[in-house]
py3Dmol code that shows the C-alpha trace and the ligand (Angstrom):
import py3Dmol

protein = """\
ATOM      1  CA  UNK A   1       0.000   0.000   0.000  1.00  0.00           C
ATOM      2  CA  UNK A   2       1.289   3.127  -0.687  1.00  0.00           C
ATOM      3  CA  UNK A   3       2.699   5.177   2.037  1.00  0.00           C
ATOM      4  CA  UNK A   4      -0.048   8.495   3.508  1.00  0.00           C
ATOM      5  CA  UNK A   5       1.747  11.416   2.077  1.00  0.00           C
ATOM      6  CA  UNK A   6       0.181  13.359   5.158  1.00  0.00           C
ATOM      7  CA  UNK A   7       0.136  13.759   8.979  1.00  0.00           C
ATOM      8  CA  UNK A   8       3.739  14.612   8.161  1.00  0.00           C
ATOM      9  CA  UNK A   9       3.384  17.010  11.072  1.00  0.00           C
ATOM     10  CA  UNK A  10       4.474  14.248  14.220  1.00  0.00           C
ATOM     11  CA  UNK A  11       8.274  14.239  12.059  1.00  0.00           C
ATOM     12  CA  UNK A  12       8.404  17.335  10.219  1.00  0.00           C
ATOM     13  CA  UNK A  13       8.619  20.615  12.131  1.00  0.00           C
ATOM     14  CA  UNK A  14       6.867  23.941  10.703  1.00  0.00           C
ATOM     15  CA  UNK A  15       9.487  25.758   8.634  1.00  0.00           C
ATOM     16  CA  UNK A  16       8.831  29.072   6.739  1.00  0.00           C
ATOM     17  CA  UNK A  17      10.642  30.430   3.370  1.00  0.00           C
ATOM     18  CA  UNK A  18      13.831  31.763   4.703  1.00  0.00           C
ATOM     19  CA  UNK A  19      13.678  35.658   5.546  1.00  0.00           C
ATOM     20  CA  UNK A  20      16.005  37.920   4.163  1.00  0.00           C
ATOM     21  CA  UNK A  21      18.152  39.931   6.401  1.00  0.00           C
ATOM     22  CA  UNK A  22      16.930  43.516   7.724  1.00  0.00           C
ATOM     23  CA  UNK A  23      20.375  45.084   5.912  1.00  0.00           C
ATOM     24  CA  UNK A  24      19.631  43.859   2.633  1.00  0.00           C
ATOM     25  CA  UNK A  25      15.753  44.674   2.790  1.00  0.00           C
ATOM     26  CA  UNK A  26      16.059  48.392   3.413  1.00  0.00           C
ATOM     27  CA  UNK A  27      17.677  48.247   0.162  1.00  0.00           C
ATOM     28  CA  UNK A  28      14.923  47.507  -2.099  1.00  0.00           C
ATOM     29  CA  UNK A  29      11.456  46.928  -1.948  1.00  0.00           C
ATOM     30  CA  UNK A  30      11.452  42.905  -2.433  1.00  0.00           C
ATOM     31  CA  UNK A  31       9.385  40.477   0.148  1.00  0.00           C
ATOM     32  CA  UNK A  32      10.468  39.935   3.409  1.00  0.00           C
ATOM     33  CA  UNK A  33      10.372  35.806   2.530  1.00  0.00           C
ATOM     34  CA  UNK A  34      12.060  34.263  -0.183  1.00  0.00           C
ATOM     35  CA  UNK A  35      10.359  31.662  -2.277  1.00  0.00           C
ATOM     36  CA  UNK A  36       9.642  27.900  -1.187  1.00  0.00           C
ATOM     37  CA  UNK A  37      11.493  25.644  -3.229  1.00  0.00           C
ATOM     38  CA  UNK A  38       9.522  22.731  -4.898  1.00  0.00           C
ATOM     39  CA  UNK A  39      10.614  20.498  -2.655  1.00  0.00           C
ATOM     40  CA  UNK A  40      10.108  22.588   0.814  1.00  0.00           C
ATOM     41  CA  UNK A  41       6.502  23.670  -0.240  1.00  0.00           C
ATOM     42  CA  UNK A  42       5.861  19.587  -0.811  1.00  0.00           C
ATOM     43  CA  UNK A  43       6.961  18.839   2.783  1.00  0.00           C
ATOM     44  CA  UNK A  44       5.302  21.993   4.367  1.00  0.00           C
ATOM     45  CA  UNK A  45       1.891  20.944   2.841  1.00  0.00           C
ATOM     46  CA  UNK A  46       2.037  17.246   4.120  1.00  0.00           C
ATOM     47  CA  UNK A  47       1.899  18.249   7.233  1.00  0.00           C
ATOM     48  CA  UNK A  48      -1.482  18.902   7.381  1.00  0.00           C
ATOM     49  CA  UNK A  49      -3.502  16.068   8.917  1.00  0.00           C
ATOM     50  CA  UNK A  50      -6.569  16.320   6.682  1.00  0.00           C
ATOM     51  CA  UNK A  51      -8.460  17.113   9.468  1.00  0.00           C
ATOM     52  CA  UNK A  52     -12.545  16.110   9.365  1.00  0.00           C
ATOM     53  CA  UNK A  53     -13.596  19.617  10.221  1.00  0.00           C
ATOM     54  CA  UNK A  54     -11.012  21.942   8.847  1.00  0.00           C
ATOM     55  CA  UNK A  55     -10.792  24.892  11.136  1.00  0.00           C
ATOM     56  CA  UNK A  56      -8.399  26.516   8.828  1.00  0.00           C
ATOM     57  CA  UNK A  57     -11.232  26.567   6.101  1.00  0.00           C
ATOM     58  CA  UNK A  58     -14.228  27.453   8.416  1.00  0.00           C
ATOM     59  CA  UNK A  59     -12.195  30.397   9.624  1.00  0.00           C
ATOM     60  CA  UNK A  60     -10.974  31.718   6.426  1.00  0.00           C
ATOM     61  CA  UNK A  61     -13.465  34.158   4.966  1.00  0.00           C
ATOM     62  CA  UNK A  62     -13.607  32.665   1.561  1.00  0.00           C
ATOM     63  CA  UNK A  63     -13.975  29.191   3.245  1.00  0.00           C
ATOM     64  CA  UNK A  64     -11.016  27.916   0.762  1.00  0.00           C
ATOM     65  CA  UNK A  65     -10.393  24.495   0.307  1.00  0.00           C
ATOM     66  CA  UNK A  66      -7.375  24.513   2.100  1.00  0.00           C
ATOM     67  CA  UNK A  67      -6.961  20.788   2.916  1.00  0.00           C
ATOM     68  CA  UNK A  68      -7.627  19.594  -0.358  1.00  0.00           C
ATOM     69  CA  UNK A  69      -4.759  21.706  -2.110  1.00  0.00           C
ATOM     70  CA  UNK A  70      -2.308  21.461   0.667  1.00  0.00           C
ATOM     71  CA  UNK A  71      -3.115  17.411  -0.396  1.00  0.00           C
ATOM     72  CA  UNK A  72      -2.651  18.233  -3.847  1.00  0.00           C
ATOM     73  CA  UNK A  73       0.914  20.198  -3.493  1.00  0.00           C
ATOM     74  CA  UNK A  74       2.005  17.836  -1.003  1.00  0.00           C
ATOM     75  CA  UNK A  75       1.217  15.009  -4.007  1.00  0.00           C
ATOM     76  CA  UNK A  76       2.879  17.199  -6.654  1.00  0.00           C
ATOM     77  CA  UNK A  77      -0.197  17.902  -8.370  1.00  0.00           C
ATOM     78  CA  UNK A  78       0.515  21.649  -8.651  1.00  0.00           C
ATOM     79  CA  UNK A  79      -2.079  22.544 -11.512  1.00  0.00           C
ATOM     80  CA  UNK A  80      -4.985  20.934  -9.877  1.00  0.00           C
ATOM     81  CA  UNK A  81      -3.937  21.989  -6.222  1.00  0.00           C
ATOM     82  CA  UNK A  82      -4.182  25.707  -8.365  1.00  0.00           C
ATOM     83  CA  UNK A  83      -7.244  24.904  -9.955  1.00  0.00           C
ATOM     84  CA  UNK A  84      -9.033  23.985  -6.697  1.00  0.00           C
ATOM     85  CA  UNK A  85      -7.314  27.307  -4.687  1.00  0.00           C
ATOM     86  CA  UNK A  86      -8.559  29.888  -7.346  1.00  0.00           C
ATOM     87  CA  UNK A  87     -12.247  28.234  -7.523  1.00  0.00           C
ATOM     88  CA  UNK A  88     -12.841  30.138  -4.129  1.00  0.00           C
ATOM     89  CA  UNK A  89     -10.003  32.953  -4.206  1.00  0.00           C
ATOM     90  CA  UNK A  90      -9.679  35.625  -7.222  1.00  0.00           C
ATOM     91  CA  UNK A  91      -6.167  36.332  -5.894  1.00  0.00           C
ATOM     92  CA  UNK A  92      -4.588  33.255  -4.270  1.00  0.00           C
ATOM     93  CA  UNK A  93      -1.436  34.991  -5.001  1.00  0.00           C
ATOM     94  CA  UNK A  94      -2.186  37.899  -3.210  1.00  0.00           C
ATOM     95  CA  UNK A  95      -3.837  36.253   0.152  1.00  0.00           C
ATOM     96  CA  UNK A  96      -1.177  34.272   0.072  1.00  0.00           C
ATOM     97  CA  UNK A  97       0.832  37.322   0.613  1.00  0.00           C
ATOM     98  CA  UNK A  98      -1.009  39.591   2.898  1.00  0.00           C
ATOM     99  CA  UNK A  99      -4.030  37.710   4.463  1.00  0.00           C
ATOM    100  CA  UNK A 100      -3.559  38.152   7.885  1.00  0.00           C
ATOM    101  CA  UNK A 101      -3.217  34.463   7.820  1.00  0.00           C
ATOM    102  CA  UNK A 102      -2.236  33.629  12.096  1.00  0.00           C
ATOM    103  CA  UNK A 103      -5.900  34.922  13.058  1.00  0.00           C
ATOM    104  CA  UNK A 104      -7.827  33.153  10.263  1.00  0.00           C
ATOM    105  CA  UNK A 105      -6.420  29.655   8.718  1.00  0.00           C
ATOM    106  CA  UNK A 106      -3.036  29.764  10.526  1.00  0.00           C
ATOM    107  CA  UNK A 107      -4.061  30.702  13.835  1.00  0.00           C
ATOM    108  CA  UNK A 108      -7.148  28.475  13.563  1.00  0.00           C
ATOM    109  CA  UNK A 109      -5.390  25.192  12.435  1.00  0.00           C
ATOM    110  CA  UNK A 110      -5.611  22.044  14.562  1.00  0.00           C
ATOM    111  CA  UNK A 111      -1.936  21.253  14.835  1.00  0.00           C
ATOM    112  CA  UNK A 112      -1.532  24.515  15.994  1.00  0.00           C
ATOM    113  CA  UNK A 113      -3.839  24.264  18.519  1.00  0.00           C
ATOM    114  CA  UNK A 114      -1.876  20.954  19.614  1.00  0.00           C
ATOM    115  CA  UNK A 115       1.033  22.640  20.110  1.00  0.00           C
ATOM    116  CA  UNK A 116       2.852  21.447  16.872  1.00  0.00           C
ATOM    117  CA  UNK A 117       3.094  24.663  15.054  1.00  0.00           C
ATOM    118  CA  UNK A 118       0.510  25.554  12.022  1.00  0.00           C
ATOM    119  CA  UNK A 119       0.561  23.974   8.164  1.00  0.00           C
ATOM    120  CA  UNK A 120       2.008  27.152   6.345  1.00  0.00           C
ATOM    121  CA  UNK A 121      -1.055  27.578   4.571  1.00  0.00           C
ATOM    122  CA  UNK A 122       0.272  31.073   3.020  1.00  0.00           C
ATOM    123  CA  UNK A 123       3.288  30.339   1.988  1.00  0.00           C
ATOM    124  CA  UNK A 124       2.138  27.283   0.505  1.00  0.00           C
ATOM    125  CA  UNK A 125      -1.072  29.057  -1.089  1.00  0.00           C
ATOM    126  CA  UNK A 126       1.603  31.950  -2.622  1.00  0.00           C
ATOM    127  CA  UNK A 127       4.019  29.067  -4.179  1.00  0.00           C
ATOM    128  CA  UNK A 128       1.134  27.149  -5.555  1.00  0.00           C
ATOM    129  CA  UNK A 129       0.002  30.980  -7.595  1.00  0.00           C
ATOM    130  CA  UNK A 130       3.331  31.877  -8.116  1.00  0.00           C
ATOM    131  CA  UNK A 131       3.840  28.283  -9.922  1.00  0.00           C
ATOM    132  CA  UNK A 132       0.517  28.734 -11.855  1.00  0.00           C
ATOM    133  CA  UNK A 133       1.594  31.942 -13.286  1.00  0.00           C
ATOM    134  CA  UNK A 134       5.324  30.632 -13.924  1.00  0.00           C
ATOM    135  CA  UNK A 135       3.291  27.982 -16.134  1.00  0.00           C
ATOM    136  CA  UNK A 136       0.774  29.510 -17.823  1.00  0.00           C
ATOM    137  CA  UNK A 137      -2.191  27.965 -15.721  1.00  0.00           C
ATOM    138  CA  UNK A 138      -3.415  31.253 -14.985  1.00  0.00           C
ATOM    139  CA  UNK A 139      -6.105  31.349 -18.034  1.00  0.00           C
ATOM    140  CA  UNK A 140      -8.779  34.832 -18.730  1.00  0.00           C
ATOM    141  CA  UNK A 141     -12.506  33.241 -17.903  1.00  0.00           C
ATOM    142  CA  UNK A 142     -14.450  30.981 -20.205  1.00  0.00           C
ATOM    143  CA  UNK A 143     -17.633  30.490 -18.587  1.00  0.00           C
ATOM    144  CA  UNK A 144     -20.189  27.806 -19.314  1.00  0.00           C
ATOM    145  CA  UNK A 145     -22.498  30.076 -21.159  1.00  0.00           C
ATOM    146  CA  UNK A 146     -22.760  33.826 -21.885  1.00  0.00           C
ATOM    147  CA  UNK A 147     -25.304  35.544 -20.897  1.00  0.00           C
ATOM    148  CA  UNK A 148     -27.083  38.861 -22.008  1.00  0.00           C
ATOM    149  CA  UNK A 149     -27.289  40.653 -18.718  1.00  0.00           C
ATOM    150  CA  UNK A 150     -24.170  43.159 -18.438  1.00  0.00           C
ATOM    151  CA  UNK A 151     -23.085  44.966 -15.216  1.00  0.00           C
ATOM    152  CA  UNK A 152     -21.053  47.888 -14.952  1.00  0.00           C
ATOM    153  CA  UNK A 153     -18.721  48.055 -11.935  1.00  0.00           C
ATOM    154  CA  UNK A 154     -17.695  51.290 -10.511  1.00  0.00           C
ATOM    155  CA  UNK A 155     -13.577  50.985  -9.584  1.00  0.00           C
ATOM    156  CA  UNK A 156     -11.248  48.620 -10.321  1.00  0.00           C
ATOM    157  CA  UNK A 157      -9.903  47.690  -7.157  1.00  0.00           C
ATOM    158  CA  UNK A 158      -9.455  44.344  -5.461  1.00  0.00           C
ATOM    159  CA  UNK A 159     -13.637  44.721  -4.374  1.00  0.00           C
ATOM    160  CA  UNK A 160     -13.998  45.203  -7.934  1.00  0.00           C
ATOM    161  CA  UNK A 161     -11.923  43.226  -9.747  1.00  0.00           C
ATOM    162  CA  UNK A 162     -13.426  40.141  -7.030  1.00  0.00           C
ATOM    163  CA  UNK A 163     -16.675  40.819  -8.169  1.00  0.00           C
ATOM    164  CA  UNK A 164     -15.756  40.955 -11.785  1.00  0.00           C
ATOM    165  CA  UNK A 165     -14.264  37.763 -11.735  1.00  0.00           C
ATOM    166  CA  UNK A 166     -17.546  36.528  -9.800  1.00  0.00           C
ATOM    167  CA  UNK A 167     -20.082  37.929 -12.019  1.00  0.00           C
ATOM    168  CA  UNK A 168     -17.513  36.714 -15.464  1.00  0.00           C
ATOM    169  CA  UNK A 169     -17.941  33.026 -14.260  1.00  0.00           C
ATOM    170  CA  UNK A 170     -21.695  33.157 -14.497  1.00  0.00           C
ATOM    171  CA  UNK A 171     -21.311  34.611 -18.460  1.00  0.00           C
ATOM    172  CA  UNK A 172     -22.379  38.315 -17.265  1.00  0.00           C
ATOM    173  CA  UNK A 173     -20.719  40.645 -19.731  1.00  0.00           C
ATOM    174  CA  UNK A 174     -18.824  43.267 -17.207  1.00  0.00           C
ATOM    175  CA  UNK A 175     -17.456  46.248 -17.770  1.00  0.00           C
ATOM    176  CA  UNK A 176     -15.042  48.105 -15.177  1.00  0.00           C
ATOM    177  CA  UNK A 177     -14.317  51.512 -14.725  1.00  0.00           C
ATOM    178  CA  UNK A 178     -12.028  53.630 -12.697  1.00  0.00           C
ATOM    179  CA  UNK A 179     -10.587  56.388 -12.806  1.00  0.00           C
ATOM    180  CA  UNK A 180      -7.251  55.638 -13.220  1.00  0.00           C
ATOM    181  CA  UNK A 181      -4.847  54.495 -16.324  1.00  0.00           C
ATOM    182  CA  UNK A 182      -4.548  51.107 -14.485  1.00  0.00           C
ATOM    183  CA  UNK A 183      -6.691  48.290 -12.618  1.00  0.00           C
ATOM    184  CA  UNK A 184      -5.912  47.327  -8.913  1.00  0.00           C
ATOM    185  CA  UNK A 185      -6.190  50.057  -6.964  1.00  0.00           C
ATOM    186  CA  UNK A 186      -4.272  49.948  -3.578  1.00  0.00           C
ATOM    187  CA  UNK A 187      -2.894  46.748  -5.097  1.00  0.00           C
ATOM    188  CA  UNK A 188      -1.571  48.426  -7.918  1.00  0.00           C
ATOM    189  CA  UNK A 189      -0.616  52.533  -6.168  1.00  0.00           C
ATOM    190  CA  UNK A 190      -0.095  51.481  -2.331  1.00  0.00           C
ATOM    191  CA  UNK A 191       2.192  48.489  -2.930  1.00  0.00           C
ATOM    192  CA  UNK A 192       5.640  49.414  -4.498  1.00  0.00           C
ATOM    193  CA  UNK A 193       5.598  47.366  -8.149  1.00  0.00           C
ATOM    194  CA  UNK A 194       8.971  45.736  -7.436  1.00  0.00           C
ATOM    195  CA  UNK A 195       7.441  43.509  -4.337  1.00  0.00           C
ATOM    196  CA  UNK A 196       5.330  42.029  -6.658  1.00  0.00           C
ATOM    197  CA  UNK A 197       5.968  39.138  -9.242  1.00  0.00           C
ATOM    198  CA  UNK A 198       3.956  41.062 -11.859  1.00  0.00           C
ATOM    199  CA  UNK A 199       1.624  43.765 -12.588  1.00  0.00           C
ATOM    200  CA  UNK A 200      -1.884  43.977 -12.523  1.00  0.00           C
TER     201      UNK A 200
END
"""
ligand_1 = """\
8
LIG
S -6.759 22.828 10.307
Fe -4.537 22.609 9.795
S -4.197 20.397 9.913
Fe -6.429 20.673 9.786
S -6.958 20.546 7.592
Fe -6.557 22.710 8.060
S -4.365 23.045 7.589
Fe -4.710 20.824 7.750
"""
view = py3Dmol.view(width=600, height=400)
view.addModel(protein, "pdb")
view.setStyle({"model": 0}, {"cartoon": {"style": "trace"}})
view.addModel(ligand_1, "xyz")
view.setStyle({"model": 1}, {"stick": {}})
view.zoomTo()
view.show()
Protein backbone atom coordinates (compact mmCIF):
# COMPACT_ATOMS: atom_id res chain seq x y z
CA UNK A 1 0.00 0.00 0.00
CA UNK A 2 1.29 3.13 -0.69
CA UNK A 3 2.70 5.18 2.04
CA UNK A 4 -0.05 8.49 3.51
CA UNK A 5 1.75 11.42 2.08
CA UNK A 6 0.18 13.36 5.16
CA UNK A 7 0.14 13.76 8.98
CA UNK A 8 3.74 14.61 8.16
CA UNK A 9 3.38 17.01 11.07
CA UNK A 10 4.47 14.25 14.22
CA UNK A 11 8.27 14.24 12.06
CA UNK A 12 8.40 17.33 10.22
CA UNK A 13 8.62 20.61 12.13
CA UNK A 14 6.87 23.94 10.70
CA UNK A 15 9.49 25.76 8.63
CA UNK A 16 8.83 29.07 6.74
CA UNK A 17 10.64 30.43 3.37
CA UNK A 18 13.83 31.76 4.70
CA UNK A 19 13.68 35.66 5.55
CA UNK A 20 16.01 37.92 4.16
CA UNK A 21 18.15 39.93 6.40
CA UNK A 22 16.93 43.52 7.72
CA UNK A 23 20.38 45.08 5.91
CA UNK A 24 19.63 43.86 2.63
CA UNK A 25 15.75 44.67 2.79
CA UNK A 26 16.06 48.39 3.41
CA UNK A 27 17.68 48.25 0.16
CA UNK A 28 14.92 47.51 -2.10
CA UNK A 29 11.46 46.93 -1.95
CA UNK A 30 11.45 42.90 -2.43
CA UNK A 31 9.38 40.48 0.15
CA UNK A 32 10.47 39.94 3.41
CA UNK A 33 10.37 35.81 2.53
CA UNK A 34 12.06 34.26 -0.18
CA UNK A 35 10.36 31.66 -2.28
CA UNK A 36 9.64 27.90 -1.19
CA UNK A 37 11.49 25.64 -3.23
CA UNK A 38 9.52 22.73 -4.90
CA UNK A 39 10.61 20.50 -2.65
CA UNK A 40 10.11 22.59 0.81
CA UNK A 41 6.50 23.67 -0.24
CA UNK A 42 5.86 19.59 -0.81
CA UNK A 43 6.96 18.84 2.78
CA UNK A 44 5.30 21.99 4.37
CA UNK A 45 1.89 20.94 2.84
CA UNK A 46 2.04 17.25 4.12
CA UNK A 47 1.90 18.25 7.23
CA UNK A 48 -1.48 18.90 7.38
CA UNK A 49 -3.50 16.07 8.92
CA UNK A 50 -6.57 16.32 6.68
CA UNK A 51 -8.46 17.11 9.47
CA UNK A 52 -12.54 16.11 9.36
CA UNK A 53 -13.60 19.62 10.22
CA UNK A 54 -11.01 21.94 8.85
CA UNK A 55 -10.79 24.89 11.14
CA UNK A 56 -8.40 26.52 8.83
CA UNK A 57 -11.23 26.57 6.10
CA UNK A 58 -14.23 27.45 8.42
CA UNK A 59 -12.19 30.40 9.62
CA UNK A 60 -10.97 31.72 6.43
CA UNK A 61 -13.46 34.16 4.97
CA UNK A 62 -13.61 32.66 1.56
CA UNK A 63 -13.97 29.19 3.25
CA UNK A 64 -11.02 27.92 0.76
CA UNK A 65 -10.39 24.49 0.31
CA UNK A 66 -7.37 24.51 2.10
CA UNK A 67 -6.96 20.79 2.92
CA UNK A 68 -7.63 19.59 -0.36
CA UNK A 69 -4.76 21.71 -2.11
CA UNK A 70 -2.31 21.46 0.67
CA UNK A 71 -3.12 17.41 -0.40
CA UNK A 72 -2.65 18.23 -3.85
CA UNK A 73 0.91 20.20 -3.49
CA UNK A 74 2.00 17.84 -1.00
CA UNK A 75 1.22 15.01 -4.01
CA UNK A 76 2.88 17.20 -6.65
CA UNK A 77 -0.20 17.90 -8.37
CA UNK A 78 0.52 21.65 -8.65
CA UNK A 79 -2.08 22.54 -11.51
CA UNK A 80 -4.99 20.93 -9.88
CA UNK A 81 -3.94 21.99 -6.22
CA UNK A 82 -4.18 25.71 -8.37
CA UNK A 83 -7.24 24.90 -9.96
CA UNK A 84 -9.03 23.98 -6.70
CA UNK A 85 -7.31 27.31 -4.69
CA UNK A 86 -8.56 29.89 -7.35
CA UNK A 87 -12.25 28.23 -7.52
CA UNK A 88 -12.84 30.14 -4.13
CA UNK A 89 -10.00 32.95 -4.21
CA UNK A 90 -9.68 35.62 -7.22
CA UNK A 91 -6.17 36.33 -5.89
CA UNK A 92 -4.59 33.25 -4.27
CA UNK A 93 -1.44 34.99 -5.00
CA UNK A 94 -2.19 37.90 -3.21
CA UNK A 95 -3.84 36.25 0.15
CA UNK A 96 -1.18 34.27 0.07
CA UNK A 97 0.83 37.32 0.61
CA UNK A 98 -1.01 39.59 2.90
CA UNK A 99 -4.03 37.71 4.46
CA UNK A 100 -3.56 38.15 7.88
CA UNK A 101 -3.22 34.46 7.82
CA UNK A 102 -2.24 33.63 12.10
CA UNK A 103 -5.90 34.92 13.06
CA UNK A 104 -7.83 33.15 10.26
CA UNK A 105 -6.42 29.65 8.72
CA UNK A 106 -3.04 29.76 10.53
CA UNK A 107 -4.06 30.70 13.84
CA UNK A 108 -7.15 28.47 13.56
CA UNK A 109 -5.39 25.19 12.43
CA UNK A 110 -5.61 22.04 14.56
CA UNK A 111 -1.94 21.25 14.83
CA UNK A 112 -1.53 24.51 15.99
CA UNK A 113 -3.84 24.26 18.52
CA UNK A 114 -1.88 20.95 19.61
CA UNK A 115 1.03 22.64 20.11
CA UNK A 116 2.85 21.45 16.87
CA UNK A 117 3.09 24.66 15.05
CA UNK A 118 0.51 25.55 12.02
CA UNK A 119 0.56 23.97 8.16
CA UNK A 120 2.01 27.15 6.34
CA UNK A 121 -1.06 27.58 4.57
CA UNK A 122 0.27 31.07 3.02
CA UNK A 123 3.29 30.34 1.99
CA UNK A 124 2.14 27.28 0.50
CA UNK A 125 -1.07 29.06 -1.09
CA UNK A 126 1.60 31.95 -2.62
CA UNK A 127 4.02 29.07 -4.18
CA UNK A 128 1.13 27.15 -5.55
CA UNK A 129 0.00 30.98 -7.60
CA UNK A 130 3.33 31.88 -8.12
CA UNK A 131 3.84 28.28 -9.92
CA UNK A 132 0.52 28.73 -11.86
CA UNK A 133 1.59 31.94 -13.29
CA UNK A 134 5.32 30.63 -13.92
CA UNK A 135 3.29 27.98 -16.13
CA UNK A 136 0.77 29.51 -17.82
CA UNK A 137 -2.19 27.97 -15.72
CA UNK A 138 -3.41 31.25 -14.99
CA UNK A 139 -6.11 31.35 -18.03
CA UNK A 140 -8.78 34.83 -18.73
CA UNK A 141 -12.51 33.24 -17.90
CA UNK A 142 -14.45 30.98 -20.21
CA UNK A 143 -17.63 30.49 -18.59
CA UNK A 144 -20.19 27.81 -19.31
CA UNK A 145 -22.50 30.08 -21.16
CA UNK A 146 -22.76 33.83 -21.89
CA UNK A 147 -25.30 35.54 -20.90
CA UNK A 148 -27.08 38.86 -22.01
CA UNK A 149 -27.29 40.65 -18.72
CA UNK A 150 -24.17 43.16 -18.44
CA UNK A 151 -23.08 44.97 -15.22
CA UNK A 152 -21.05 47.89 -14.95
CA UNK A 153 -18.72 48.05 -11.93
CA UNK A 154 -17.70 51.29 -10.51
CA UNK A 155 -13.58 50.98 -9.58
CA UNK A 156 -11.25 48.62 -10.32
CA UNK A 157 -9.90 47.69 -7.16
CA UNK A 158 -9.45 44.34 -5.46
CA UNK A 159 -13.64 44.72 -4.37
CA UNK A 160 -14.00 45.20 -7.93
CA UNK A 161 -11.92 43.23 -9.75
CA UNK A 162 -13.43 40.14 -7.03
CA UNK A 163 -16.68 40.82 -8.17
CA UNK A 164 -15.76 40.96 -11.79
CA UNK A 165 -14.26 37.76 -11.73
CA UNK A 166 -17.55 36.53 -9.80
CA UNK A 167 -20.08 37.93 -12.02
CA UNK A 168 -17.51 36.71 -15.46
CA UNK A 169 -17.94 33.03 -14.26
CA UNK A 170 -21.69 33.16 -14.50
CA UNK A 171 -21.31 34.61 -18.46
CA UNK A 172 -22.38 38.32 -17.27
CA UNK A 173 -20.72 40.64 -19.73
CA UNK A 174 -18.82 43.27 -17.21
CA UNK A 175 -17.46 46.25 -17.77
CA UNK A 176 -15.04 48.11 -15.18
CA UNK A 177 -14.32 51.51 -14.72
CA UNK A 178 -12.03 53.63 -12.70
CA UNK A 179 -10.59 56.39 -12.81
CA UNK A 180 -7.25 55.64 -13.22
CA UNK A 181 -4.85 54.49 -16.32
CA UNK A 182 -4.55 51.11 -14.49
CA UNK A 183 -6.69 48.29 -12.62
CA UNK A 184 -5.91 47.33 -8.91
CA UNK A 185 -6.19 50.06 -6.96
CA UNK A 186 -4.27 49.95 -3.58
CA UNK A 187 -2.89 46.75 -5.10
CA UNK A 188 -1.57 48.43 -7.92
CA UNK A 189 -0.62 52.53 -6.17
CA UNK A 190 -0.10 51.48 -2.33
CA UNK A 191 2.19 48.49 -2.93
CA UNK A 192 5.64 49.41 -4.50
CA UNK A 193 5.60 47.37 -8.15
CA UNK A 194 8.97 45.74 -7.44
CA UNK A 195 7.44 43.51 -4.34
CA UNK A 196 5.33 42.03 -6.66
CA UNK A 197 5.97 39.14 -9.24
CA UNK A 198 3.96 41.06 -11.86
CA UNK A 199 1.62 43.77 -12.59
CA UNK A 200 -1.88 43.98 -12.52
S1 LIG B 1 -6.76 22.83 10.31
FE1 LIG B 1 -4.54 22.61 9.79
S2 LIG B 1 -4.20 20.40 9.91
FE2 LIG B 1 -6.43 20.67 9.79
S3 LIG B 1 -6.96 20.55 7.59
FE3 LIG B 1 -6.56 22.71 8.06
S4 LIG B 1 -4.37 23.05 7.59
FE4 LIG B 1 -4.71 20.82 7.75
Amino acid sequence: MAENPMLKFVSTPRDMPEKREATIRREDFHEIYAEYADQKAKEQASRCSQCGVPYCQTHCPLHNNIPDWLKLTAEGRLKEAYEVSQETNAFPEICGRICPQDRLCEGNCVIEQSGHGTVTIGSVEKYITDTAWENGWVQPIVPHAERTESVGIIGAGPGGLAAADRLRRAGVQVTIYDRYDRAGGLLTYAFPASSWKRTL
